[in-house]
C-alpha positions as CSV (number, residue, x, y, z in Angstrom):
1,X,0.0,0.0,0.0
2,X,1.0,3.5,-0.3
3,X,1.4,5.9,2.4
4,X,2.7,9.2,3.6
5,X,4.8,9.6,6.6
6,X,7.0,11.7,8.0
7,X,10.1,10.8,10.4
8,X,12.9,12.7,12.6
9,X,16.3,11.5,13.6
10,X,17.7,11.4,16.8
11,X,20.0,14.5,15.4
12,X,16.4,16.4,14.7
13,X,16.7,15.8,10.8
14,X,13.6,15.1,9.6
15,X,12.1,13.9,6.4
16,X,9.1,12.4,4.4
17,X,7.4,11.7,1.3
18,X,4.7,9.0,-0.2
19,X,6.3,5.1,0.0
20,X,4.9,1.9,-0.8
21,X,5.2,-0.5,2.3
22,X,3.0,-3.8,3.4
23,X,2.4,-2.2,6.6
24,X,3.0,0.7,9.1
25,X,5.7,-1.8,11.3
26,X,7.8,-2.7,7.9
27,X,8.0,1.3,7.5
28,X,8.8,2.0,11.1
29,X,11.8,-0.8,10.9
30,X,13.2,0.9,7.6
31,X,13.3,3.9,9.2
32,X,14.4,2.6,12.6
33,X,17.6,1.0,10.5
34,X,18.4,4.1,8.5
35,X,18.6,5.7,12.1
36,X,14.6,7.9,12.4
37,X,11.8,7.1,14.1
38,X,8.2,7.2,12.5
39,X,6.6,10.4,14.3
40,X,3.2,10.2,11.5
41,X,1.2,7.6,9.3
42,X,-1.3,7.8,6.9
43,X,-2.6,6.0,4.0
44,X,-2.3,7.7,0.5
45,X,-5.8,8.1,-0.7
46,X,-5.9,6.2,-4.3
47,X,-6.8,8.6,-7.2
48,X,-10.1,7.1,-8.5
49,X,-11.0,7.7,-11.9
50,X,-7.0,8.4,-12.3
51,X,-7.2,7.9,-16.6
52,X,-10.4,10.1,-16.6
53,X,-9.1,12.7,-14.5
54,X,-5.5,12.5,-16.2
55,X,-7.7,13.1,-19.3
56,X,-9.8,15.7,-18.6
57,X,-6.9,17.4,-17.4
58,X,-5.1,16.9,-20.7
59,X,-8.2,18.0,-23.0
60,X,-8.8,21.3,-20.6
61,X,-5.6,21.8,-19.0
62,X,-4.8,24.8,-16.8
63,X,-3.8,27.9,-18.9
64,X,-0.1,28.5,-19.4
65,X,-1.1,31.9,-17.9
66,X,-2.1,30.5,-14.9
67,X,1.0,28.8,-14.3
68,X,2.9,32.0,-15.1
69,X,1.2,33.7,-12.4
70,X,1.8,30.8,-9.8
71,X,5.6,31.1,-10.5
72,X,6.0,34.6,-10.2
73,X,3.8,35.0,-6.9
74,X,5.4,32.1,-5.3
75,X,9.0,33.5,-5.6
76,X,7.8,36.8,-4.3
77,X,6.7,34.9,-1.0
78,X,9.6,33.0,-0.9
79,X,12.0,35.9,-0.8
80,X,9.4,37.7,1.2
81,X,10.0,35.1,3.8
82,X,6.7,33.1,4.1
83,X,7.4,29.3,4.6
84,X,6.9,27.2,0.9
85,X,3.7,25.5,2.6
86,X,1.9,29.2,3.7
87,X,3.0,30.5,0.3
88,X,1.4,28.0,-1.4
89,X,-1.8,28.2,0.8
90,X,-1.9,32.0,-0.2
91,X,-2.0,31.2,-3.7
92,X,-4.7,28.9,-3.4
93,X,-6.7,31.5,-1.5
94,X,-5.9,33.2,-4.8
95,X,-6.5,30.7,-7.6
96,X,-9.4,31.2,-9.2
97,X,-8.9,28.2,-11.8
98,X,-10.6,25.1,-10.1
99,X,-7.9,22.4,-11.6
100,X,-5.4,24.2,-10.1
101,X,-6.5,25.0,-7.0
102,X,-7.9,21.1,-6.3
103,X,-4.1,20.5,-7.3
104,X,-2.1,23.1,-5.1
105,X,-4.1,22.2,-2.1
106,X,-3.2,18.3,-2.9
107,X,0.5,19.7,-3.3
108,X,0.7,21.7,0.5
109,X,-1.3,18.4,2.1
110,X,1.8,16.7,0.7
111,X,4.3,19.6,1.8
112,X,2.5,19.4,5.6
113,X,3.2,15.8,5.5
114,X,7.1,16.5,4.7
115,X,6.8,15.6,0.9
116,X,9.6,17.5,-1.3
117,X,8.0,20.3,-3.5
118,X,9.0,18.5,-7.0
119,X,7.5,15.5,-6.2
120,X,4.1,17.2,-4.8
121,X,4.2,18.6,-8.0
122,X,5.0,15.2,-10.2
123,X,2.2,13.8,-9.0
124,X,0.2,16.1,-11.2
125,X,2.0,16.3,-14.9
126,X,-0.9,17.7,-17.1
127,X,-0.5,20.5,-15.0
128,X,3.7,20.6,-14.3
129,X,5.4,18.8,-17.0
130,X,8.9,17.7,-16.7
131,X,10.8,21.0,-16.7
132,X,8.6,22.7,-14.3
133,X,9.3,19.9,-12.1
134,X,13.2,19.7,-12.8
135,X,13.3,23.2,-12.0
136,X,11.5,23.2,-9.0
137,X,14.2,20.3,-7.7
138,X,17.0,21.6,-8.5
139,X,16.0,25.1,-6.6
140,X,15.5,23.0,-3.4
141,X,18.7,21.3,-3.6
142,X,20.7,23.8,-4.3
143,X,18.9,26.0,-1.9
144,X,17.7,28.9,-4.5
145,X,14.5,27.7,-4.9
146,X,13.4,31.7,-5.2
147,X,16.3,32.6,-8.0
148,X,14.6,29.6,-9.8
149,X,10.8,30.1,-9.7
150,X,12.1,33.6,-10.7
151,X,13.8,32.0,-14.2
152,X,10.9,29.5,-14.5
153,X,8.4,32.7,-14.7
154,X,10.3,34.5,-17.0
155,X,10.8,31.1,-19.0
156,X,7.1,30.5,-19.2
157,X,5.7,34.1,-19.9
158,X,8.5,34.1,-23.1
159,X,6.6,30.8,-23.6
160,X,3.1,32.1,-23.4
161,X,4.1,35.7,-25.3
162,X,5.3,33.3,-28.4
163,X,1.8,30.7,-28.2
164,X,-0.3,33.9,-27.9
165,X,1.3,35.7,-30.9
166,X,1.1,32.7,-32.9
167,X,-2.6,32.0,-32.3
168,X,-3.0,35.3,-32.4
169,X,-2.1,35.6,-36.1
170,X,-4.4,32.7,-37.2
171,X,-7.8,33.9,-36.0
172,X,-8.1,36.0,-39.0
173,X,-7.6,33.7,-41.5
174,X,-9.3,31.0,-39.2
175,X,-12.6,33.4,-38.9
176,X,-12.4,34.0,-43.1
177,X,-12.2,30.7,-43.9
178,X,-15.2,29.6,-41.9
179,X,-17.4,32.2,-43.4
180,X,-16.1,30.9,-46.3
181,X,-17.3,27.5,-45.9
182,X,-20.6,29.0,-44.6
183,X,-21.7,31.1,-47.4
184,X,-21.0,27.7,-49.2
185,X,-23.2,25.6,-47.3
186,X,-25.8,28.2,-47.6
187,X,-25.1,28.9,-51.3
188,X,-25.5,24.7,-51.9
189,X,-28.6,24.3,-49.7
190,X,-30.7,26.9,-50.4
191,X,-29.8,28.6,-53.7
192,X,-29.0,25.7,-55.9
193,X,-31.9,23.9,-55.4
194,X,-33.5,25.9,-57.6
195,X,-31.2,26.2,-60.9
196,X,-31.0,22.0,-60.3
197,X,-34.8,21.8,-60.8
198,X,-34.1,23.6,-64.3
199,X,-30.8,21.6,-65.1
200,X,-32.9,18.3,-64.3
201,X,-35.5,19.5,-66.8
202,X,-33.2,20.2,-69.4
203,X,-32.4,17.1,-71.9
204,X,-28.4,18.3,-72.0
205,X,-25.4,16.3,-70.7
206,X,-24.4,18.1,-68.0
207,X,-20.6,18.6,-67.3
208,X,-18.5,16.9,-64.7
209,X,-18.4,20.5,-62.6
210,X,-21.9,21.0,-62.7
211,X,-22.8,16.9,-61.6
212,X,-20.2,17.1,-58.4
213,X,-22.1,20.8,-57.7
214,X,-25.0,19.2,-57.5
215,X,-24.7,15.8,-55.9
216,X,-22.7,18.0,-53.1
217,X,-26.0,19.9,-52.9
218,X,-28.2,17.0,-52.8
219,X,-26.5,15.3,-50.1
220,X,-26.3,18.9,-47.5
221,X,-30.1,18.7,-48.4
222,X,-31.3,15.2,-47.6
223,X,-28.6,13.9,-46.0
224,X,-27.8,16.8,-43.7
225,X,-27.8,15.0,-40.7
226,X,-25.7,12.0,-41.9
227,X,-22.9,14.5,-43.5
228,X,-22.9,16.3,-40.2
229,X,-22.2,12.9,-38.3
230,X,-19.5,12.1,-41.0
231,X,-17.5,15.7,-40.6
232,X,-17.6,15.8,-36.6
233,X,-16.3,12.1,-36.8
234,X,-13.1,13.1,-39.0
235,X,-12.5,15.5,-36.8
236,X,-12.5,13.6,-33.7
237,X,-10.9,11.1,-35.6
238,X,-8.2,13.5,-36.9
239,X,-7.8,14.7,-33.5
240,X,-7.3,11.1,-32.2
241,X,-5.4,10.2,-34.4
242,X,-2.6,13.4,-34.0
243,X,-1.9,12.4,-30.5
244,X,-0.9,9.1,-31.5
245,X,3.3,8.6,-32.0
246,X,2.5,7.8,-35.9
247,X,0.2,10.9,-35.8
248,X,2.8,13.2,-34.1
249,X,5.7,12.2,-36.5
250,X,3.3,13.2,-40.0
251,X,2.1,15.9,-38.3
252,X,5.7,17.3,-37.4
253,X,6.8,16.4,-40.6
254,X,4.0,18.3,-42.6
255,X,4.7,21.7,-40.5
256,X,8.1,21.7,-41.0
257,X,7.5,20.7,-45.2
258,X,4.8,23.4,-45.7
259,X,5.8,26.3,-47.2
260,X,5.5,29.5,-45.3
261,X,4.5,27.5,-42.2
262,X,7.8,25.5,-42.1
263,X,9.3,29.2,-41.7
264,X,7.2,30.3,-38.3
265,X,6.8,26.6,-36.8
266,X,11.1,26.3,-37.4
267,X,11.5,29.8,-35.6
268,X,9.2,28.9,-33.0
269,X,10.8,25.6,-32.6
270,X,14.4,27.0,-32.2
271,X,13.1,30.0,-29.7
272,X,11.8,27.5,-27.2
273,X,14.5,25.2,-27.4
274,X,17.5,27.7,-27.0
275,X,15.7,29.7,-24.0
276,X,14.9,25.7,-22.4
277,X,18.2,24.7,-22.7
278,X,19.4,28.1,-21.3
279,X,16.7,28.5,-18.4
280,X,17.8,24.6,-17.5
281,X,20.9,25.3,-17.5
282,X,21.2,28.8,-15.6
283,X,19.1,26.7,-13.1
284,X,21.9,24.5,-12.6
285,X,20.6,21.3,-14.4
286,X,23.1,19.3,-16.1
287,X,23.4,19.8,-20.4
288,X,22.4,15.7,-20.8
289,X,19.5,16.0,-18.0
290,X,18.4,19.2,-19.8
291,X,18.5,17.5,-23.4
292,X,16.3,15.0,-22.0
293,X,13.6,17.3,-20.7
294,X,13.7,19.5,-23.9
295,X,12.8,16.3,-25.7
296,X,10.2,15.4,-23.6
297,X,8.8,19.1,-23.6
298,X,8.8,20.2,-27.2
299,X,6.3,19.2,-29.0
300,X,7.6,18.7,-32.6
301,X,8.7,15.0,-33.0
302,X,11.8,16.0,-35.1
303,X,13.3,18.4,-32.4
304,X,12.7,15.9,-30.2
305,X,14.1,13.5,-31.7
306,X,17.3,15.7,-32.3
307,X,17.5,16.6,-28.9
308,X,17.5,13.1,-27.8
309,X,20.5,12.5,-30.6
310,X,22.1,15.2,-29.0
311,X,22.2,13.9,-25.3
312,X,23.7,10.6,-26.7
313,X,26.1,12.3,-28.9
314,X,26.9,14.6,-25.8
315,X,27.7,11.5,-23.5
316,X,30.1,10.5,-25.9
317,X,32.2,13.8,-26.1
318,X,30.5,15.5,-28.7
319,X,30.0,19.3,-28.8
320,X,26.1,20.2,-29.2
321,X,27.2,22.7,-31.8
322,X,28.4,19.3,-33.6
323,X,24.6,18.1,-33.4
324,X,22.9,20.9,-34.2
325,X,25.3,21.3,-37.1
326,X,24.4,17.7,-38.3
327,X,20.6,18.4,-38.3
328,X,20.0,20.9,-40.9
329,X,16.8,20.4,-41.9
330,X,15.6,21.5,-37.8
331,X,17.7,24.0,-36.9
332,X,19.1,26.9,-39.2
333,X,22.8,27.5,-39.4
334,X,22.5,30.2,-37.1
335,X,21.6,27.9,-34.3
336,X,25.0,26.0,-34.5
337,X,27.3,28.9,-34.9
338,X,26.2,30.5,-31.7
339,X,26.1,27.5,-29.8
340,X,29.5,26.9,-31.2
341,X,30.2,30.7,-30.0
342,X,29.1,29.6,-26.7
343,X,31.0,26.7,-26.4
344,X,34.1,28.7,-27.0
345,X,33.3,31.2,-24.9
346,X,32.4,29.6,-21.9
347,X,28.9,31.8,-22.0
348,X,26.3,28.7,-23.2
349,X,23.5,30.5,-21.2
350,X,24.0,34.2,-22.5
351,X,24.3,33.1,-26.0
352,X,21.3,30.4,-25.6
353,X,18.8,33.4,-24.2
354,X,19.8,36.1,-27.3
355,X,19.3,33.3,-29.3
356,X,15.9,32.7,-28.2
357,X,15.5,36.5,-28.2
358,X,16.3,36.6,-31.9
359,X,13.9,34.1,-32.7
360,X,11.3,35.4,-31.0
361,X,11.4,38.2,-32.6
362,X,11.5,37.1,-35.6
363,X,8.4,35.6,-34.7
364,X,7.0,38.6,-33.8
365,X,7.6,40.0,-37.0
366,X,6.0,37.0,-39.4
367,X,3.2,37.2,-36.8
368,X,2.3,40.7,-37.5
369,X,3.3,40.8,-41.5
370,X,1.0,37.4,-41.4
371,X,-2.3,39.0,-42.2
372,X,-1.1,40.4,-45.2
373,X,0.2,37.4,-46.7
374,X,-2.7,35.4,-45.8
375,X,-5.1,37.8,-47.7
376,X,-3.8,37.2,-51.2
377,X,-3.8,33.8,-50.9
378,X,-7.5,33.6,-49.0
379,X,-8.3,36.1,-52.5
380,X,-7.2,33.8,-54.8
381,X,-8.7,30.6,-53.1
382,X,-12.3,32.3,-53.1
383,X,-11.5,33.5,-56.9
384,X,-11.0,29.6,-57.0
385,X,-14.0,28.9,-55.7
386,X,-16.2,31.2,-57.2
387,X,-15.2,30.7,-60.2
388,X,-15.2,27.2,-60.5
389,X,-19.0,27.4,-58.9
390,X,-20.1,29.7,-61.7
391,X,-18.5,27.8,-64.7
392,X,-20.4,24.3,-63.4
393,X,-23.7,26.4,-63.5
394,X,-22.9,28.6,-66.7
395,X,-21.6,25.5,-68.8
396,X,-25.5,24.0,-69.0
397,X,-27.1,27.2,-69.7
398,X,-24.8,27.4,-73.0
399,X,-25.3,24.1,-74.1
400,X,-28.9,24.8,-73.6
401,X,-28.1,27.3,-76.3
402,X,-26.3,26.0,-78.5
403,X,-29.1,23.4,-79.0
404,X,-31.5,26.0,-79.1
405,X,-29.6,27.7,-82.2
């Protein structure tokens, strides 16, 4: 069974944490060997409806913002002198986000029971993924658990500035292209109908154009409910089917193909993994623990994948400029020469952050130029579209009169 205890040496050291033992005597006779005495003992409660609840949490998540806020307010209590556990009980007096808060006040029961702060935090990694949790243990061990809350904030509002720009740029084209689709189904359902009825009558062949026009039509109209089933299915199963490892890896692989999106999702790419690696490493994680993180945390497969490359490479003596150098197609020429630069330098951290800086940026810039790229192309895909509807319902009328003449 699992429990959570907490024990004190006859020095006055004390710890705890969450163990699996077969009972409270086999615990009290670990302890008793390694020199502490069991002073409290109680069962972990089992998380029922764990998969659900792990889930949920994945599909809704707590916002990136939220989490921002958290690390920032908790450092300021640190250094302001509150105790971790009271800091963390202001917060959740704070937290207005429900997920969060159920979470935090399952992280200071653990703290109160003499759990360490990372591993309060593991239990919960929808919510603190592997960096946040690698950060938080290194600032208790090294005693500067304030200095690094401080760089996780920072490292996390860089994080959510880039996500929000991003995002930001597609809700134009997103909200065009709808309407798009809209004025479509409209067009198809309630306009056609009528120029069919007069196509039907007519004794012409009717064009290839024309005959996908109207079966498209046909089924919106009698089959509405059935097309609507189909479409919400592809999408979930679309959906589904990007979370799987196979899904990922095409996925990744079209973004970084696409033209024009292969540019921003590249930048973005190299942004987050230079200010990780620099954030990691100013915190005071090793370079091969922090190449394993950043290949747990980013989420395109093919940095990931390089990143892993990298820690093995690394074990063996090899420079990470080296890496980066070999993967061209990832990471722009620019990202190995100033990892090189830092190498030489002794300065990995400095150059890592203007790095990112640089990137993000440039981010910025695409990001703001974006709508006015997107509107040619959104012109000449309605042209498209238009025109292709008109010549399928021109190209009966003329044959009409031709056989007329």
């Amino acid at each position: 069974m699992k429990v959570i205890y907490t024990a004190k040496s006859f020095s006055g050291e004390t710890k705890g944490g969450e163990i699996e033992v077969k009972s409270e005597r086999d615990l009290a006779s670990q302890l008793r060997s390694d020199g502490f005495v069991l002073t409290s003992f109680k069962e972990a409660e089992e998380e029922k409806n764990s998969a659900r609840a792990n889930f949920i949490d994945k599909v809704l998540g707590v916002p990136l913002k939220e989490k921002v806020i958290f690390a920032r307010n908790l450092s300021v209590m640190i250094s302001s002198g509150l105790s971790l556990p009271r800091a963390v009980n202001n917060i959740i007096l704070q937290t207005r986000n429900g997920r969060l808060k159920s979470a935090l006040e399952d992280v200071q029961r653990n703290l109160q029971a003499g759990a360490s702060f990372a591993d309060s935090l593991a239990k919960y990694p929808a919510i603190f993924n592997e960096l946040f949790v690698n950060m938080i243990r290194v600032g208790e061990t090294g005693g500067n658990l304030e200095e690094v809350l401080n760089i996780l904030a920072t490292h996390l509002e860089k994080e959510h500035k880039i996500i929000s720009r991003v995002k930001g740029a597609m809700i134009y084209p997103a909200i065009i292209f709808l309407v798009m689709i809209a004025v479509g189904v409209i067009m198809l359902t309630y306009v056609l109908p009528t120029l069919i009825g007069v196509f039907k009558d007519m004794e012409v062949t009717l064009p290839l154009s024309t005959r996908i026009i109207i079966w498209i039509s046909d089924a919106l109209k009698n089959h509405a409910g059935l097309v609507a089933i189909l479409l919400f299915g592809s999408v979930i199963f679309t959906w589904i089917f990007s979370k799987t490892k196979t899904g990922k890896i095409i996925v990744s692989f079209l973004t970084i193909h696409t033209p024009f999106i292969k540019n921003i999702v590249i930048k973005v790419n190299c942004a987050r993994f230079a200010r990780t690696y620099s954030s990691l490493l100013k915190s005071g994680v090793s370079t091969v623990e922090t190449l394993k993180i950043i290949s747990r945390t980013l989420s395109n497969y093919y940095y990931r994948k390089a990143a892993q490359e990298a820690m093995e490479q690394i074990k063996k003596g090899v420079s990470l400029s080296k890496v980066i150098e070999n993967n061209p197609k990832v990471f722009p020429v620019l990202v190995g020469q100033m990892a090189e630069v830092g190498e030489e330098t002794g300065k990995t951290e400095a150059v890592m952050i203007k790095l990112a800086e640089f990137y993000e940026d440039e981010v910025e810039q695409i990001t703001k130029n974006l709508s006015s790229v997107i509107e040619p192309v959104l012109m000449v895909v309605m042209g498209i579209a238009v025109g292709f509807f008109a010549v399928a319902m021109l190209q009966p009328m003329y044959s009409l009169m031709e056989n007329i003449k």
